[in-house]
C-alpha positions as CSV (number, residue, x, y, z in Angstrom):
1,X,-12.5,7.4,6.2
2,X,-9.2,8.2,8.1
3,X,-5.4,6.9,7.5
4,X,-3.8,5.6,10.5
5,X,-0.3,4.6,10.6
6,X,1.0,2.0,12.5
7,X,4.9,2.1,13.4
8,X,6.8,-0.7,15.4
9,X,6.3,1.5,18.6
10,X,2.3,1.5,18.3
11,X,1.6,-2.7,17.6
12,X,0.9,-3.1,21.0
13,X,-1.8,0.4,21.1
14,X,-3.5,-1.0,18.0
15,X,-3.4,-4.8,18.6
16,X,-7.0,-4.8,17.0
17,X,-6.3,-2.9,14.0
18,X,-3.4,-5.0,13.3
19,X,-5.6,-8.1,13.7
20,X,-8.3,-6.5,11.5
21,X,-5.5,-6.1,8.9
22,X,-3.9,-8.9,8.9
23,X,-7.9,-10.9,8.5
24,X,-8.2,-8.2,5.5
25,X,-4.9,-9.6,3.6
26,X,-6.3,-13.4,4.2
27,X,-9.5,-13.2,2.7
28,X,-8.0,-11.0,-0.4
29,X,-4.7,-12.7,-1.1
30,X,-5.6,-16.2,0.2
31,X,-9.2,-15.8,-0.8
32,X,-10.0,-14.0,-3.3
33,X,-6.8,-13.7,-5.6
34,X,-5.4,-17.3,-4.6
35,X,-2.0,-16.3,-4.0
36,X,0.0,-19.3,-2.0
37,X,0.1,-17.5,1.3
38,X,0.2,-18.7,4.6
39,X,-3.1,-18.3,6.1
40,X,-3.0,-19.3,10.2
41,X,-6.5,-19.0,12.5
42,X,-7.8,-16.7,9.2
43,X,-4.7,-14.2,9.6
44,X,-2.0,-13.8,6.7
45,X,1.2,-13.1,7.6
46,X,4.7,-13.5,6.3
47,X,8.4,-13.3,7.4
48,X,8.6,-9.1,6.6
49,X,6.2,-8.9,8.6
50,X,8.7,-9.4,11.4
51,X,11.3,-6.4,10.4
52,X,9.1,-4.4,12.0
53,X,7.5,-2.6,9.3
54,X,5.0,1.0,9.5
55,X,1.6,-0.5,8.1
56,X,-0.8,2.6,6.6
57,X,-4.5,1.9,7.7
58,X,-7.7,3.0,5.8
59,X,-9.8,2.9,8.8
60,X,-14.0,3.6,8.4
61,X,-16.3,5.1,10.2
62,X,-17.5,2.2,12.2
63,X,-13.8,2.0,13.0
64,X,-13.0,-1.3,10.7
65,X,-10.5,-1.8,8.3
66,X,-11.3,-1.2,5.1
67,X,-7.5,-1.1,3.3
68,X,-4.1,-1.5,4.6
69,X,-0.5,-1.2,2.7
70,X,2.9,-2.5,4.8
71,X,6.0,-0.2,4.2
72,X,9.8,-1.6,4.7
73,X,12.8,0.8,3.8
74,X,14.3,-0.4,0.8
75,X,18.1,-0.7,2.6
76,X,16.7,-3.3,4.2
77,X,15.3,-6.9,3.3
78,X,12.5,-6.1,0.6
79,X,9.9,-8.5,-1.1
80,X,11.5,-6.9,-4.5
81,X,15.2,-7.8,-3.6
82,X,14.7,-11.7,-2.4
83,X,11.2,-12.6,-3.6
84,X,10.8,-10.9,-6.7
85,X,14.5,-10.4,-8.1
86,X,13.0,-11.3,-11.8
87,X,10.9,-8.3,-11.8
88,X,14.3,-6.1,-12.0
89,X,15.8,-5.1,-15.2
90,X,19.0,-5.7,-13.7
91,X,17.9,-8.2,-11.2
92,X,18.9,-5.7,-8.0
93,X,17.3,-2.4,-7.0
94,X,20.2,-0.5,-6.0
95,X,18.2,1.2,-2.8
96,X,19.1,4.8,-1.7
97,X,18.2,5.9,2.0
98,X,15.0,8.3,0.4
99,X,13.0,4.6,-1.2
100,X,10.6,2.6,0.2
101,X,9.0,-0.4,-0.5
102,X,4.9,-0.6,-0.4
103,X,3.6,-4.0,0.1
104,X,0.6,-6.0,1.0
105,X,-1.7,-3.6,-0.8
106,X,-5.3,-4.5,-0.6
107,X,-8.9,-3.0,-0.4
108,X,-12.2,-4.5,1.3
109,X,-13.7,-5.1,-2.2
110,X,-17.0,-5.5,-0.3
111,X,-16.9,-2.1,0.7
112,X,-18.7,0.1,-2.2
113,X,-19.9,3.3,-0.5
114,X,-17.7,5.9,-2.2
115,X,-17.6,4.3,-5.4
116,X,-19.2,5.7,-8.3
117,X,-19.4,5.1,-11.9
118,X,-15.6,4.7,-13.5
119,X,-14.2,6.7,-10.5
120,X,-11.8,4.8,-8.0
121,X,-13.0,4.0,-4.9
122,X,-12.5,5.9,-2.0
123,X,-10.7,3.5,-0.1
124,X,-8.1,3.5,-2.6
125,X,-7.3,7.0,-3.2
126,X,-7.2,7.3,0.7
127,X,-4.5,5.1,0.8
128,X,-2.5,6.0,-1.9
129,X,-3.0,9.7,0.1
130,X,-1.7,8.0,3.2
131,X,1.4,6.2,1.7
132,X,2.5,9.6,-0.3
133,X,2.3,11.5,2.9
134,X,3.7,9.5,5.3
135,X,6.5,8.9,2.7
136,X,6.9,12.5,2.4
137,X,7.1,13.1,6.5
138,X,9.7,10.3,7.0
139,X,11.9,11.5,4.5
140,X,11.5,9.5,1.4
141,X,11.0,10.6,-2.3
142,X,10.6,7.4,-4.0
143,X,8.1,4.4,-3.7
144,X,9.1,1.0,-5.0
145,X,6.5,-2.0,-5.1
146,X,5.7,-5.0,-7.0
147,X,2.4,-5.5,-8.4
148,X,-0.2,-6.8,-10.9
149,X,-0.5,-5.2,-14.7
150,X,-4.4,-4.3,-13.4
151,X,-2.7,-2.3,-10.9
152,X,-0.4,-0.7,-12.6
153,X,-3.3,0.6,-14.9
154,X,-5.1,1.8,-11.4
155,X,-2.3,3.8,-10.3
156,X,-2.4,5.2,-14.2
157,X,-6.0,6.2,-13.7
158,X,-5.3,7.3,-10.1
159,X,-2.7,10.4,-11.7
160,X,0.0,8.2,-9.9
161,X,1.6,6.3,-12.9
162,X,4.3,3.7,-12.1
163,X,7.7,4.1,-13.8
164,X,8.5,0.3,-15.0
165,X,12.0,-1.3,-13.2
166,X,11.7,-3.9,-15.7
167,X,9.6,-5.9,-17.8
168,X,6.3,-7.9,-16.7
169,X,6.5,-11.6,-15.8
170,X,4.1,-14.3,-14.6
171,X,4.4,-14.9,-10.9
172,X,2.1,-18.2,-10.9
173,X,-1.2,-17.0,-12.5
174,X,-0.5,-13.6,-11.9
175,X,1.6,-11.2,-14.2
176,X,3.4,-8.8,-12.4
177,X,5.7,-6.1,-12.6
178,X,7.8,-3.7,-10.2
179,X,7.9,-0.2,-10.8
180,X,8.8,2.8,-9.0
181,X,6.2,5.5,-7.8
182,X,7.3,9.2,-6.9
183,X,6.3,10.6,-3.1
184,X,6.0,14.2,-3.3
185,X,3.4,17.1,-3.1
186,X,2.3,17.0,-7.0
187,X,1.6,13.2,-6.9
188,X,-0.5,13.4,-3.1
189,X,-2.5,16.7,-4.4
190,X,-3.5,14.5,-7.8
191,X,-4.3,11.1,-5.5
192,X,-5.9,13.1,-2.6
193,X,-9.8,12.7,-2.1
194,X,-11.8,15.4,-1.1
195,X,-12.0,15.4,3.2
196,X,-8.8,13.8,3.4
197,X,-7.4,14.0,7.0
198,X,-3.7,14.4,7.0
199,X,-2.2,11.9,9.0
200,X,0.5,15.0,9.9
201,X,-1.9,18.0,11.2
202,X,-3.9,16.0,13.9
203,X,-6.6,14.2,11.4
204,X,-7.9,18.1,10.5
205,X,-8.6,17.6,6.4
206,X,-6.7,19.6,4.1
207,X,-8.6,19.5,0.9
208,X,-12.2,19.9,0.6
209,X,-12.5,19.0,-3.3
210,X,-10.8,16.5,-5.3
């Protein structure tokens, strides 16, 4: 398993990954969860996905996509500030140039090698590795998303708990919440799984145990 990250300069290298991805999000957020997404030719895609966002890859062996995560800076227009304002204590986020918002988080269910017994699969903790250090390299300290209250208690189990930016409300059958999520070296060493290729050092891993 191997994070790639995909920045506006590099669609056109990884057209297929990209495609792979977007496939991924249909069949989990149109799919499985029955979110009201727009689904085209079996691709989901919205409007932030055209302000040319880095998307974080968890990409298997076989060289598929098996997890993906879309990252905006949070100056700029955010799911949180125009879809999900009610999410907000204060119905704003107040955005500083080190936050970034994390969306279109999803995992290829269907995937369980790496999974075992209560632990997290692998695919998650690689990209929750991935989005702490590319946060980290491209200067950003803080993590903002909106999410489901299962979620939330993943990223609890994870060592990567969520500070709350307001309280939990139903988003059609779905209770959500936004909170904020720290990017620095404590929170990537607790997250990290054991062979995790840093996305910084040429794909060489830098831990060999959890």
């Amino acid at each position: 398993m191997r994070i790639l990250t995909v920045s506006p300069d590099l669609y056109g290298r990884h057209q297929n990954f990209l495609k792979q991805m977007y496939r991924l999000r249909a069949a989990v957020f149109g799919g499985r969860l029955e979110w009201d997404v727009s689904v085209t030719a079996g691709e989901e895609r919205d409007r932030y996905d055209d302000f040319k966002p880095t998307y974080v890859l968890a990409v298997n062996e076989p060289g598929m996509v098996a997890g993906c995560a879309r990252l905006l800076p949070a100056s700029g227009p955010t799911m949180l500030k125009y879809i999900f304002p009610e999410l907000l204590e204060k119905g704003s986020l107040n955005p500083h140039p080190e936050m970034v918002e994390s969306s279109r988080f999803c995992v290829d269910t269907s995937q369980t090698a790496g999974r075992e017994g209560g632990q997290l699969h692998l695919v998650t903790r690689t990209l929750f590795a991935g989005i702490i250090e590319w946060s980290m390299a491209n200067g950003y300290s803080e993590i903002v998303t909106a999410t489901d209250l299962r979620f939330e208690r993943i990223l609890k189990r994870a060592g990567w708990p969520m500070r709350r930016l307001g309280e939990p409300a139903a988003i059609g059958d779905t209770m959500a919440v936004a909170g904020s999520l720290p990017a620095d070296r404590e929170r990537f060493e607790q997250v990290c799984p054991p062979g995790y290729r840093s996305i910084i050092s040429d794909g060489a891993p830098i831990r060999s145990a959890a």
